[in-house]
N, C-alpha and C positions, 0 to 999 in steps of 0.2 A: 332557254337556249340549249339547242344539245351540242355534243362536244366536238360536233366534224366546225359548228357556227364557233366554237370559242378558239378552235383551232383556227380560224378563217381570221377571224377579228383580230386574236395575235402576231398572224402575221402580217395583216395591214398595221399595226400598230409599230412593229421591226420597219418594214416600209417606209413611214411618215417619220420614223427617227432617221434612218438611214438618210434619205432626201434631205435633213435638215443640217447636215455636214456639206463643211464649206472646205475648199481647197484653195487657199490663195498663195500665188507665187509670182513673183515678177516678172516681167516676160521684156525683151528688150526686141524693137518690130524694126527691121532696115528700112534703110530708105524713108524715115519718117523727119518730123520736128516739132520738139514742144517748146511752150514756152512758158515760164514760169516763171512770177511773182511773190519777193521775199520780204515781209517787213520784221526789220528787226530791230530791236531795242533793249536796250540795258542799263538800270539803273543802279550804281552802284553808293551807300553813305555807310563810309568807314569813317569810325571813331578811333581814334589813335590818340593816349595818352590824355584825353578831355578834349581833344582838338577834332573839329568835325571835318570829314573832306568828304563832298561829294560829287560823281561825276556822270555824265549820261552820256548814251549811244544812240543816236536815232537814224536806221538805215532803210532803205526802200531801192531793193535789187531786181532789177529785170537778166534773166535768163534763157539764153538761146542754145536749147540743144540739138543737133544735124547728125542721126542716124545713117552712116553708110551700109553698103551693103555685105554681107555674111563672109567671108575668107572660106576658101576648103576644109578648114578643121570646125567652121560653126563660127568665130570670133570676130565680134564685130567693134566698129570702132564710132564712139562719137566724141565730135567737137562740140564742148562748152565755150560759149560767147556770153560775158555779160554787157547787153548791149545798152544799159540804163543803169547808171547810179547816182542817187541823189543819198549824201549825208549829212548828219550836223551831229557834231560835239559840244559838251559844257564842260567846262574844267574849275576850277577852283579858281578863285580871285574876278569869277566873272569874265572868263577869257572863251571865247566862243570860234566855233571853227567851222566854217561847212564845205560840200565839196559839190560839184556838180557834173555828170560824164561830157555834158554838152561846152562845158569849158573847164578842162580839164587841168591845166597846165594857172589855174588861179594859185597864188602862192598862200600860206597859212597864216593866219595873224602873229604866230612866234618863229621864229627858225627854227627852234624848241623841237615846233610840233609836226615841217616839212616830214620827216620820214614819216608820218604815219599814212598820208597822204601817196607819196611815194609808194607803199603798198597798193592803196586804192588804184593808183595810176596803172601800176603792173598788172594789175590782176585784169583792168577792162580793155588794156593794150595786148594782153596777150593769151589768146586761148589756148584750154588745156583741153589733152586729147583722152578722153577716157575707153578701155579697153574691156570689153565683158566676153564673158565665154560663153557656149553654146548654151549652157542652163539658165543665163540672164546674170549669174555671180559677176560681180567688177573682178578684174584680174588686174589690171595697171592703169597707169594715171602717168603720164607723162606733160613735164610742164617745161616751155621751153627756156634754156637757160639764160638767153637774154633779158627774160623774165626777172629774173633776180639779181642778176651780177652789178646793178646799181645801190641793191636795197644791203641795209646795213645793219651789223650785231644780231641783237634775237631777232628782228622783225624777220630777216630772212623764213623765219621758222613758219611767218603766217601765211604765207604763201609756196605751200612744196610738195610733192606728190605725194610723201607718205600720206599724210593730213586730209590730204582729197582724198584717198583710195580708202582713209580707215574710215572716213565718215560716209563713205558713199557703202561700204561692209556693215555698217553698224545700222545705217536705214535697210539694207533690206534683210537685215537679223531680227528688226521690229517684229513681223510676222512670225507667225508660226512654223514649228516645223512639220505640223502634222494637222490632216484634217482636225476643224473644231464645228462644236456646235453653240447658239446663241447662250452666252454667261460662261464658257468656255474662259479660264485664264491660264497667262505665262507671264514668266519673271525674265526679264533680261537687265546686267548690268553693261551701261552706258559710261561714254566719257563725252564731256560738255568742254571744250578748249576756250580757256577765257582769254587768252592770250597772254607774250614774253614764257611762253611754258607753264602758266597756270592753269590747273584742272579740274575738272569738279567728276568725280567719279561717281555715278546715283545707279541706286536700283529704280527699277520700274517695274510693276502691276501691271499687267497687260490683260483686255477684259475683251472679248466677242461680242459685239453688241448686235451681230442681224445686217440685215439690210435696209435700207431707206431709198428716195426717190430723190434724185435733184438734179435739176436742167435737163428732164427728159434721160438721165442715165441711173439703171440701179448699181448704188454703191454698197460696198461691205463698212461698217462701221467698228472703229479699232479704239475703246480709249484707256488710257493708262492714267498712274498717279505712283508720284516719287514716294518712296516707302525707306529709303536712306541715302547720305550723302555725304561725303567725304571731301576734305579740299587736298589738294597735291602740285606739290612744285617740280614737275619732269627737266630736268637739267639744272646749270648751272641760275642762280637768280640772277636778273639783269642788274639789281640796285643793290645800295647800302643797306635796304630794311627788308629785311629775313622774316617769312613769318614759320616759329620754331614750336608752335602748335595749334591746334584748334579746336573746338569743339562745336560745330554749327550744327542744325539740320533743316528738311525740307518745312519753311514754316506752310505754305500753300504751293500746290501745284494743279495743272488741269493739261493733261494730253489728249486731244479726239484729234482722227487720222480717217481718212475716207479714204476709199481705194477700190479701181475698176478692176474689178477681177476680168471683164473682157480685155480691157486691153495693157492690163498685167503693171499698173502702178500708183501710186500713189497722186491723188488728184488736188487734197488738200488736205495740211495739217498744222493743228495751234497746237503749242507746245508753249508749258505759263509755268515758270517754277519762282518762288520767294523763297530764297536761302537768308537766314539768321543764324545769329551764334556771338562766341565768345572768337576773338585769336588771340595770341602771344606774340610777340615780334618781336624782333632783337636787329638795334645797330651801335655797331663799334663796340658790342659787348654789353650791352645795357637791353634788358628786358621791358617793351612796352605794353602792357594792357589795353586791347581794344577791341568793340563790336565790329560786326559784319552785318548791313543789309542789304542785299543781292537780290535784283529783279529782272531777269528774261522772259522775253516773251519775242519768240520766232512763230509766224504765220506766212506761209507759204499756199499757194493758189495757183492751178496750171491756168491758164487763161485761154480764152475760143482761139479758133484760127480765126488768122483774118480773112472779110471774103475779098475774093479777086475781080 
């Protein structure tokens, strides 16, 4: 090979790397609507003082988002509609709870447990308006106040704009900030809200996996894996039982995230974390010893249009 051929080949070789850089960035299209499908579950078995309590979440949300169109500075606006929700609760002593959007106004098996409910009701009775700016960034989240002025103590806190706006910043910080190429990784820290102000702070591994084929669309493929995690009490605590230390980590987790780079978001993502550990808890002054095992698993799925 003489050296005009090795000078040739190297640059086809710059070439086939350069091509192989991916630019994904969210993109928010006026005038559209998605619609998207959440299953979410959570199993929670706390040991507290030799005494076992365990409780489960099991929810299945449908989502309706209605892109309007652009404003003169670029900012557009969508309404969120959760037009489906089905849930079931298990509590302790065998006490069971479920909800349905299609009869809404069903009452709870304790009095106990109406406000939890009362959230669900708010949230499918009243859509929030979320607000992005020219580059696709969320900018505000306005939720209307009749929204809440029924719902009571922390619970307030599960349905408010902060909460919407920092989780709708934290999904599109998922991505990169900067072209990557396939085995490409980044580290973002996350916050996971478990609810009454509880938090789960983790880092995440974030890995470039390429592209793949599915339902006739090529997707970019995103997967991650928790690498640490923290528990945290953000305000005042609701109850008598404090927990006043902890030591858990991620015992398994599994993140794969697909995403249309044409049309600028995310299509589907399972997100599987098992947290374990040690806590400490304190009431009335008295220190209780107990385990922690923690199981989420949020799978979200845009769904087809319908046809007409």
């Amino acid at each position: 090979m003489n050296p005009i051929q090795y000078i040739l080949t190297a640059l086809a070789a710059c070439s086939i790397t350069a091509s192989a850089q991916v630019t994904l960035e969210i993109k928010q299209t006026e005038k559209s609507t998605v619609t998207r499908q959440s299953d979410i579950s959570l199993k929670q078995i706390l040991q507290i003082a030799g005494q076992e309590i365990e409780t489960q979440s099991i929810q299945k949300i449908t989502t309706e988002s209605v892109n309007g169109a652009r404003d003169a500075n670029g900012t557009m606006s969508t309404r969120a509609t959760h037009t489906k929700w089905n849930g079931k609760w298990s509590f302790p002593g065998g006490i069971e709870m479920k909800f349905d959007s299609a009869v809404p106004d069903a009452k709870a098996p304790l009095e106990q447990l109406e406000p939890i409910l009362n959230v669900v009701r708010a949230m499918i009775k009243h859509p929030t308006t979320q607000v992005f700016n020219k580059d696709g960034s969320p900018k505000s989240v306005n939720v209307p106040e009749a929204a809440i002025e029924n719902l009571q103590g922390p619970l307030k806190k599960e349905f408010n704009a902060k909460q919407i706006l920092d989780q709708l910043k934290q999904e599109h910080a998922r991505l990169p900030t900067k072209a990557v190429n396939k085995n490409d990784t980044w580290v973002r820290m996350e916050l996971m809200p478990l609810g009454a102000g509880q938090v789960l702070n983790i880092r995440v591994d974030y890995t470039y996996g390429g592209t793949l084929k599915k339902n006739d669309r090529v997707l970019d493929r995103i997967t991650g894996k928790v690498t640490d995690v923290a528990y945290e009490m953000k305000g005042k605590n609701a109850g008598p039982l404090v927990v006043k230390d902890s030591d858990i980590k991620a015992a398994k987790s599994k993140i794969d995230l697909l995403f249309d780079r044409q049309t600028g978001r995310f299509v589907e993502t399972k997100n599987f974390i098992q947290v374990t550990g040690t806590m400490t808890f304190e009431a009335n002054g008295q220190e209780l010893p107990g385990k922690l095992d923690l199981t989420i698993e949020q799978n979200t799925i845009e769904l087809p249009k319908e046809k007409k």
